[in-house]
C-alpha positions as CSV (number, residue, x, y, z in Angstrom):
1,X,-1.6,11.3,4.7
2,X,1.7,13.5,5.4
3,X,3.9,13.3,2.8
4,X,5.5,16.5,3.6
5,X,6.5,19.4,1.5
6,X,7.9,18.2,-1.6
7,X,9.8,20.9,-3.3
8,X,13.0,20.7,-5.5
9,X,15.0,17.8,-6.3
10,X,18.1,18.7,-3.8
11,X,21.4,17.2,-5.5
12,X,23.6,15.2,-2.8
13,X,25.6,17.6,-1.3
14,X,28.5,17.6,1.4
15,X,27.7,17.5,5.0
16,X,27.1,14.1,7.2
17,X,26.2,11.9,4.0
18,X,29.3,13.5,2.1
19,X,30.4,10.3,-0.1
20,X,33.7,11.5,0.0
21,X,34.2,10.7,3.4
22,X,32.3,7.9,3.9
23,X,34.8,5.3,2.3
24,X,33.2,4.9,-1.3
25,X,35.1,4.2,-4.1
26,X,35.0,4.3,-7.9
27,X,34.5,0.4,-8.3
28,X,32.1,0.1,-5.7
29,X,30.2,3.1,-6.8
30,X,30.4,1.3,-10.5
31,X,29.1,-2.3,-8.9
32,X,26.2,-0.8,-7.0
33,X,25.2,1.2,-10.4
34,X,25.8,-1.8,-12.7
35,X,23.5,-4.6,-10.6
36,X,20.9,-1.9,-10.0
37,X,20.6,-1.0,-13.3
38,X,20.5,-4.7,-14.3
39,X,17.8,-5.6,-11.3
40,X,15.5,-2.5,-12.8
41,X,15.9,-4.2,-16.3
42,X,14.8,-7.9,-14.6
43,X,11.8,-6.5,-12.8
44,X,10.7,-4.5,-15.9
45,X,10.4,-8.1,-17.2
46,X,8.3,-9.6,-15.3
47,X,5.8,-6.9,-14.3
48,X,4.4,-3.6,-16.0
49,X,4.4,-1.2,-13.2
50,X,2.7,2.1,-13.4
51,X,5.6,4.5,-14.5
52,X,8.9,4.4,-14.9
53,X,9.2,6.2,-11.5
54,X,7.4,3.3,-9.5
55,X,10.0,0.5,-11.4
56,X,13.1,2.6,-10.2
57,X,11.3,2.7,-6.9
58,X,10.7,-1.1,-6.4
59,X,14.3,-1.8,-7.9
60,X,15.4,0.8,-4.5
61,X,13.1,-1.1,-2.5
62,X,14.5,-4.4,-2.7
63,X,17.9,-3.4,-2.6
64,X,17.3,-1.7,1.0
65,X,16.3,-4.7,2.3
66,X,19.5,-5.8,2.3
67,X,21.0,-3.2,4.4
68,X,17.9,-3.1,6.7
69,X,19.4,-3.4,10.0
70,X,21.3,-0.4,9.3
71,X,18.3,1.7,8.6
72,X,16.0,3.9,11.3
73,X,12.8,3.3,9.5
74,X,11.5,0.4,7.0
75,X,9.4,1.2,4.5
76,X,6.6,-0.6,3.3
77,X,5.2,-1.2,-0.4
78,X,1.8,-1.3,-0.6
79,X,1.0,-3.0,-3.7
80,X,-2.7,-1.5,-4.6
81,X,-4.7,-2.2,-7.7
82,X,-8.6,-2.1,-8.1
83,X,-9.2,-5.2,-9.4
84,X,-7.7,-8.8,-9.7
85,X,-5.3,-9.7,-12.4
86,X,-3.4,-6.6,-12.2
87,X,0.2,-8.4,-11.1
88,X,-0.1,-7.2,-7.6
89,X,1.1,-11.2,-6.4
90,X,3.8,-11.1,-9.5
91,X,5.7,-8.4,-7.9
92,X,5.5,-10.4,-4.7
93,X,6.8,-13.6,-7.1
94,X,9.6,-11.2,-7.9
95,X,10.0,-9.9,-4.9
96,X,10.3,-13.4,-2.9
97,X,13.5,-14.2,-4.6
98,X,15.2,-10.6,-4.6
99,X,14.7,-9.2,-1.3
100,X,17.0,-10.5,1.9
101,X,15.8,-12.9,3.9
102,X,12.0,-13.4,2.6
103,X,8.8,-14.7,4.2
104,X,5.9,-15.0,2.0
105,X,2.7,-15.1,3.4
106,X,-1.2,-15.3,2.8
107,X,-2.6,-15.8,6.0
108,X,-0.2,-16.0,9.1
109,X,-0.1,-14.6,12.8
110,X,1.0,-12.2,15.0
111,X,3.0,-15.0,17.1
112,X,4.6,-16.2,14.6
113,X,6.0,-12.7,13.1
114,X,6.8,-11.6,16.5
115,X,9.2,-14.7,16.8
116,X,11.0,-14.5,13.7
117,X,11.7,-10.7,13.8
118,X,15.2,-10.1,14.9
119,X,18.4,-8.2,14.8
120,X,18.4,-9.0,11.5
121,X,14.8,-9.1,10.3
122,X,13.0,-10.6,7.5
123,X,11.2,-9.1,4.9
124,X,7.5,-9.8,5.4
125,X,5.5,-10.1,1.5
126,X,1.8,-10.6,2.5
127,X,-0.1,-11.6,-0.2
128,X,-3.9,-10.8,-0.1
129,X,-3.9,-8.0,2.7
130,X,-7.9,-8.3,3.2
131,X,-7.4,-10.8,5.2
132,X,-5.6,-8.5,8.1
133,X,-7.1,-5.2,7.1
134,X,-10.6,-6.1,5.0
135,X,-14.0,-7.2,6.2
136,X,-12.4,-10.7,6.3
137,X,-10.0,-10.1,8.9
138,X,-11.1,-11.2,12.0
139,X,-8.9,-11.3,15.0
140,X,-5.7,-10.0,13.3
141,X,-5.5,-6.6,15.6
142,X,-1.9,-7.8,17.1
143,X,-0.7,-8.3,13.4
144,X,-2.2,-4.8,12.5
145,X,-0.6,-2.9,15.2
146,X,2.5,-5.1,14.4
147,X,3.1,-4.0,10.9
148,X,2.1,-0.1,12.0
149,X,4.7,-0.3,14.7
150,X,7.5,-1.6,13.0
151,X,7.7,1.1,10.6
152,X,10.1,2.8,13.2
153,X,13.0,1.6,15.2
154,X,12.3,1.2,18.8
155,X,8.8,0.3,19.0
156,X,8.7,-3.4,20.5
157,X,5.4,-5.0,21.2
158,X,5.3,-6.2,25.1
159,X,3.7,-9.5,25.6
160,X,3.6,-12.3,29.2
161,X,5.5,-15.3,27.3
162,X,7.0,-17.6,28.8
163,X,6.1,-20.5,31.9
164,X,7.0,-17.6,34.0
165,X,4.5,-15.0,32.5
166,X,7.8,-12.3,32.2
167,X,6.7,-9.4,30.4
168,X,8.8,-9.0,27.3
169,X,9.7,-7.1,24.8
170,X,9.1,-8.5,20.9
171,X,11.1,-6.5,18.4
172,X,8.3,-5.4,15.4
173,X,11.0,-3.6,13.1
174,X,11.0,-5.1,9.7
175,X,10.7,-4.2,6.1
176,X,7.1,-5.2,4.4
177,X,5.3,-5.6,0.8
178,X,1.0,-6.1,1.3
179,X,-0.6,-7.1,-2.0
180,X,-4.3,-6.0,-2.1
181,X,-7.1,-5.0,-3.6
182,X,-8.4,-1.4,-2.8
183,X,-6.2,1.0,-0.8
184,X,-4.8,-0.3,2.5
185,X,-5.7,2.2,5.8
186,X,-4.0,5.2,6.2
187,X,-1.5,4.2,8.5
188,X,0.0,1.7,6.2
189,X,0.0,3.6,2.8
190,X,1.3,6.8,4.6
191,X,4.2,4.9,5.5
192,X,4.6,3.2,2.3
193,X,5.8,3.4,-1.1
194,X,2.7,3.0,-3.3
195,X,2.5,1.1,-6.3
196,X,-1.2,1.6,-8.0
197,X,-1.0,-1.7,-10.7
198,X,-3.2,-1.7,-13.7
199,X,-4.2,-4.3,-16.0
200,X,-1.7,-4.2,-18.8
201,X,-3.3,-3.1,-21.7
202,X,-3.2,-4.6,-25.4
203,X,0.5,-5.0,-26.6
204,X,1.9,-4.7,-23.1
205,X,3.8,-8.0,-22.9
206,X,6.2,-9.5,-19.8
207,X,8.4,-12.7,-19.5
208,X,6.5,-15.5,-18.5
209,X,7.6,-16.0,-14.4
210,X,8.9,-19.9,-14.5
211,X,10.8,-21.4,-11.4
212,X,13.2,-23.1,-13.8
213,X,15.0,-20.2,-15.5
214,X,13.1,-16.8,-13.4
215,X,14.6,-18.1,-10.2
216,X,18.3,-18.9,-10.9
217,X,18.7,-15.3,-12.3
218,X,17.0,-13.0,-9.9
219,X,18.6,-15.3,-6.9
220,X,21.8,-14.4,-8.9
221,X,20.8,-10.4,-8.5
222,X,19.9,-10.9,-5.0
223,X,23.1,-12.3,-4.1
224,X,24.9,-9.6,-5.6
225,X,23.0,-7.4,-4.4
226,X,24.2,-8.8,-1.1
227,X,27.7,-8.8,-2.0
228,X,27.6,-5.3,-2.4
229,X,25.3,-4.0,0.1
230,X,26.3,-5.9,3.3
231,X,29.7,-4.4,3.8
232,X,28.0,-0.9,3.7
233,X,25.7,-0.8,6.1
234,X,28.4,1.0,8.4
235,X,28.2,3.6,5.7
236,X,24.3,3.1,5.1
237,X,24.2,3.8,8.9
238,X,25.7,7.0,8.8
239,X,24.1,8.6,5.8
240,X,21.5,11.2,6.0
241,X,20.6,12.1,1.9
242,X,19.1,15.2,1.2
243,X,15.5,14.5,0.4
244,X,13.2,16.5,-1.8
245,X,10.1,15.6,0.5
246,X,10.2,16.4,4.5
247,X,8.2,14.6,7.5
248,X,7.4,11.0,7.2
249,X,7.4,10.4,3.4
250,X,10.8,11.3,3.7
251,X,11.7,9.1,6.7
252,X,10.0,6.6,4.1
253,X,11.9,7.0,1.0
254,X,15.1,8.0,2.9
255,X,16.8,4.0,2.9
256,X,15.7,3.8,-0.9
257,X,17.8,7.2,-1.4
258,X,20.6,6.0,0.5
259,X,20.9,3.3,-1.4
260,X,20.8,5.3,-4.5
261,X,23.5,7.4,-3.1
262,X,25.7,4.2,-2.1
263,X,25.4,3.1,-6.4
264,X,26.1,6.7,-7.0
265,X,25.9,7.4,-11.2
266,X,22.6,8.3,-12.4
267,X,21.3,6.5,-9.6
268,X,21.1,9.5,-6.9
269,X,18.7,12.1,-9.5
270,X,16.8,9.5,-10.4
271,X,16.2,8.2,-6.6
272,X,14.9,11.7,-6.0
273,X,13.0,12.7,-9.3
274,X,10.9,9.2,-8.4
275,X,10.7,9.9,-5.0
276,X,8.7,13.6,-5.4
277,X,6.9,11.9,-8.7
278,X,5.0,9.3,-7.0
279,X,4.5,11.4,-3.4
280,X,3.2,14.5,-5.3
281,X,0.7,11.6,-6.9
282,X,-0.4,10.4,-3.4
283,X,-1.5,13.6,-2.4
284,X,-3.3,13.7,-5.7
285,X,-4.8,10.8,-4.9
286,X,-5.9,12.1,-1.5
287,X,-7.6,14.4,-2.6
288,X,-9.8,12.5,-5.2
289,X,-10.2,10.1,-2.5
290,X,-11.7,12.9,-0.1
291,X,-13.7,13.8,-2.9
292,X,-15.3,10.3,-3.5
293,X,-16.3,10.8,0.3
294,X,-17.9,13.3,-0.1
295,X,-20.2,11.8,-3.1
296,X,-20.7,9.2,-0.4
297,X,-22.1,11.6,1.6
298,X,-24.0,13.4,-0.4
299,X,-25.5,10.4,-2.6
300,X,-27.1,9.1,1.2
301,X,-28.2,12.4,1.5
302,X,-30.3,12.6,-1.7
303,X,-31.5,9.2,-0.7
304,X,-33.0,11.0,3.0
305,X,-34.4,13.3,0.4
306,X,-36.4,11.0,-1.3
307,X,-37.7,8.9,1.4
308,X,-34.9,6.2,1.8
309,X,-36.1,4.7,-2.2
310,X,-34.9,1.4,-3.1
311,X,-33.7,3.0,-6.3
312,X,-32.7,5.8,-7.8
313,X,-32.3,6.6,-12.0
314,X,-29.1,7.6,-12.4
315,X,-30.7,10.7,-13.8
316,X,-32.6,11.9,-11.3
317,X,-29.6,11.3,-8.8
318,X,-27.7,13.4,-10.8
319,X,-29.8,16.4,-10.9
320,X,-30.5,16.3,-7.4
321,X,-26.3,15.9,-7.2
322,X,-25.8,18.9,-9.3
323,X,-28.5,21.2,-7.6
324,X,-26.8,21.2,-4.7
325,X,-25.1,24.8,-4.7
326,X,-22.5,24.2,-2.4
327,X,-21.3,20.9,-3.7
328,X,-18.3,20.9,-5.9
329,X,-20.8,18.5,-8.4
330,X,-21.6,21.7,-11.1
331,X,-18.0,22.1,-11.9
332,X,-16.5,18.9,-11.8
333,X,-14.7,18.0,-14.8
334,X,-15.5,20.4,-17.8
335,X,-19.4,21.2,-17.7
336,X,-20.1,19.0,-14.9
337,X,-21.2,16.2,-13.0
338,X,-22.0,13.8,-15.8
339,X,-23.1,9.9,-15.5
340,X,-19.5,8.8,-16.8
341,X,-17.7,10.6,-13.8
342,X,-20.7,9.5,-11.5
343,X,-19.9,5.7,-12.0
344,X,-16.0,6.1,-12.4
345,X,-16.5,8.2,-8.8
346,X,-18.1,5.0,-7.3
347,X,-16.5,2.1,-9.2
348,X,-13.7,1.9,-6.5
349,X,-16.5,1.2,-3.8
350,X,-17.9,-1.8,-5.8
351,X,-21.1,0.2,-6.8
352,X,-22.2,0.6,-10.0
353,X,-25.4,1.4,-12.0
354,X,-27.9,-1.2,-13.4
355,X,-31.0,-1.5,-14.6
356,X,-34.0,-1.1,-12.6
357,X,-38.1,-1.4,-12.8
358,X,-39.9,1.1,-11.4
359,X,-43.6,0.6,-10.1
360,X,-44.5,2.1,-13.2
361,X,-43.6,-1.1,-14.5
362,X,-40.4,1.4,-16.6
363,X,-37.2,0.2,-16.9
364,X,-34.2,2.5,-16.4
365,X,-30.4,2.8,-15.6
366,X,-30.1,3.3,-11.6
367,X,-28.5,3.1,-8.6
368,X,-29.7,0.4,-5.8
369,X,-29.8,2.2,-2.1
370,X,-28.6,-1.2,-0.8
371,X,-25.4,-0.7,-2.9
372,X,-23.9,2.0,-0.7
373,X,-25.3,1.0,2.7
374,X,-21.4,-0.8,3.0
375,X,-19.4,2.3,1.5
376,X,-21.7,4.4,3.9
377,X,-20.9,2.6,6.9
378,X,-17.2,2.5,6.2
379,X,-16.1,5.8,4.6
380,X,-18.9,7.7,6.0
381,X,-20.6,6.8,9.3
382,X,-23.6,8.6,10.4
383,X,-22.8,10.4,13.7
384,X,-24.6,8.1,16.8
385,X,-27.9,9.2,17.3
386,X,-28.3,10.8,21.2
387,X,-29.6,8.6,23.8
388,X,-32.9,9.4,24.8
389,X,-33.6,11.2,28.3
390,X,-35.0,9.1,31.1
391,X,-38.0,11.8,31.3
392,X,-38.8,10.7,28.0
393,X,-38.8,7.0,28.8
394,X,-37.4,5.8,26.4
395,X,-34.0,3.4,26.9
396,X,-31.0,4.7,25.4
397,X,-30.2,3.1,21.7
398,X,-27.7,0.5,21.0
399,X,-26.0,-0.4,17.7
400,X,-26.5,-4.4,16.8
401,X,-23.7,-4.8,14.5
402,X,-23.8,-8.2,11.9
403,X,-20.6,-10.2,13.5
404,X,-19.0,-11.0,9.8
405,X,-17.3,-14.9,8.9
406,X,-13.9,-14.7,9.7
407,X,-11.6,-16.7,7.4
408,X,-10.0,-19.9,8.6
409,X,-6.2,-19.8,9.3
410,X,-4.4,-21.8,7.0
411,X,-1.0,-20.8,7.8
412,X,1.3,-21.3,4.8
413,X,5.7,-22.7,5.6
414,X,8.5,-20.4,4.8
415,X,10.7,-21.7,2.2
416,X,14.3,-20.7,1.5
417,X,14.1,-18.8,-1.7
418,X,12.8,-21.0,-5.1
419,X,12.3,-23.9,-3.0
420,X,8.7,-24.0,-4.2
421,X,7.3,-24.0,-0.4
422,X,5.6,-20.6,-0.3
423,X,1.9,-20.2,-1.8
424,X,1.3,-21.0,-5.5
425,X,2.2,-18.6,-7.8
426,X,-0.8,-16.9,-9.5
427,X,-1.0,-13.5,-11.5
């Protein structure tokens, strides 16, 4: 992913987004600091989020949808955890009645987004990405390239529509949150804010979400929210922040600045501090993604070594892992490679150890070949074997790939906000 060069914390400074000349004032400045700070306090409510950096970050979120048609670029929030049950569809809940103009959504298509998209767009909450970007997706490439596209300004999807066949032009710009399990591909989460939920631990409590009372007060946030941001999108329009980050993660943290520099107060610094906290800890996790590939790839290559087994012990995995000179496996951690790290490495992938009997009729902790053969063929294909030369007679080789189930559409109605029509409400 490019996240740029993150650096500094610039201050706001004069120049084309010089708040002195672009019509703030001391009361607005205090209104837009006030209902942020209360909207930060609501969400912390309802949801733990990973830091303190990723709450101000979400509260910044949702306010920019409010001002979206004045912005070049809308960011997504990709809302990442590794298991269930880690409030990735609660911070959609919250989202739903915050955020202007929502449409919630589990399962919908590319026609339909393409037709509600407009000069002022919605703001798409997709619940349960796997089904556009997973093994379940099926036939979702239009809503793929959709939601890649409309990161940008400018970059309408041409479709024949109409009894006439006309080619046109479907606008695709429009603010998005996708809920999922497991990262998302590149080219959402490198245009996305990233928030990487956890279980909450022990003593980690929240508000329970109920329609009755959670509604009526984060509808009242949203509309004020409104009330505030709507006259400024002239202003929002002409602001170009200082950013601590260059490229595209700062074309996508730039409207969650601007709206920090609209509230003014503490607002601006800590826009900034949370906008270099949680890129820096992207490119972190890049890296220890990258690394996790390459245990992919060198796990299949101790299974080659030893004949393709059905099993390995996690032992004997290990040392072959850790002889391996010019593997970074000897000095991982603090004295190595160890079988802790091994199945933390590959719990992500859904692989984990077990116990196994070997034809020696001993039982032992190992890893099943079978287990990777999906990680393998994702994060690390083998490169295509050459097709044979007609002097050899032999045809060339074809792949057979397994056609997988694709999921049956069950396309969900867009309620106005708390009317109770969107999908149930499950953490």
């Amino acid at each position: 992913m490019d996240h740029g060069d993150p650096g500094t914390v610039p201050e706001p400074g004069p120049g084309t987004g010089d708040r002195e000349g672009a019509g703030f004032s001391a009361d607005r400045d205090q209104d837009g600091t006030v209902v942020l700070d209360e909207l930060r306090a609501a969400i912390g409510r309802y949801v733990v989020l990973p830091s303190e950096e990723a709450l101000t970050a979400v509260t910044l979120w949702v306010a920019a949808s409010h001002i979206q048609p004045a912005l070049q670029h809308a960011p997504r929030l990709a809302v990442v955890g590794p298991t269930k049950g880690c409030g990735k569809s609660r911070v959609l809940d919250v989202l739903h009645e915050t955020v202007s103009r929502p449409m919630m959504t589990v399962n919908t298509s590319s026609a339909v987004v393409f037709r509600i998209i407009g000069v002022d767009p919605p703001t798409l909450l997709v619940d349960e990405a796997d089904t556009i970007f997973g093994p379940r997706a099926g036939d979702k490439e239009d809503l793929r390239g959709l939601l890649n596209a409309g990161h940008q300004r400018n970059r309408p999807a041409w479709r024949i529509s109409g009894p006439e066949h006309k080619p046109t032009a479907f606008p695709t710009f429009a603010m998005a949150a996708l809920a999922g399990i497991g990262d998302l591909p590149d080219t959402i989460m490198d245009r996305a804010v990233v928030l990487r939920m956890q279980k909450r631990k022990p003593g980690e409590k929240v508000a329970p979400f109920r329609s009755r009372h959670s509604v009526p007060e984060l509808n009242a946030l949203r509309d004020r929210l409104a009330a505030w941001l709507t006259p400024l999108r002239g202003t929002a329009h002409r602001l170009v922040p200082p950013m601590p980050v260059e490229d595209r993660a700062a074309d996508t943290w730039e409207p969650l600045v601007i709206v920090a520099d609209l509230a003014g107060g503490h607002w601006p610094s800590r826009a900034r501090a949370a906008c270099l906290a949680m890129t820096r800890n992207e490119v972190v996790q890049d890296e220890q993604t990258t690394l996790k590939t390459r245990l992919l790839r060198d796990v299949r290559r101790v299974f080659e070594q030893e004949g393709h087994k059905e099993a390995l012990r996690s032992h004997d995995l290990l040392a072959a892992l850790l002889q391996d000179a010019e593997a970074p496996w000897a000095e991982y951690g603090t004295k190595g490679l160890n079988a802790y790290h091994l199945a933390n490495l590959l719990r992500d992938f859904g692989i984990s150890p077990a116990n196994h009997r070997f034809e020696n009729g001993r039982q032992a902790k190992a890893y099943a070949r079978n287990q990777f053969l999906d990680a393998w063929a994702r994060y690390c294909p083998a490169p295509a074997s050459p097709a044979a030369t007609p002097a050899q007679g032999v045809p060339p080789a074809h792949p057979t790939w397994r056609k997988l189930p694709t999921q049956p559409a069950s396309p969900l109605p867009v309620g106005p906000p708390g009317s109770g029509t969107g999908p149930a409400r499950t953490r």
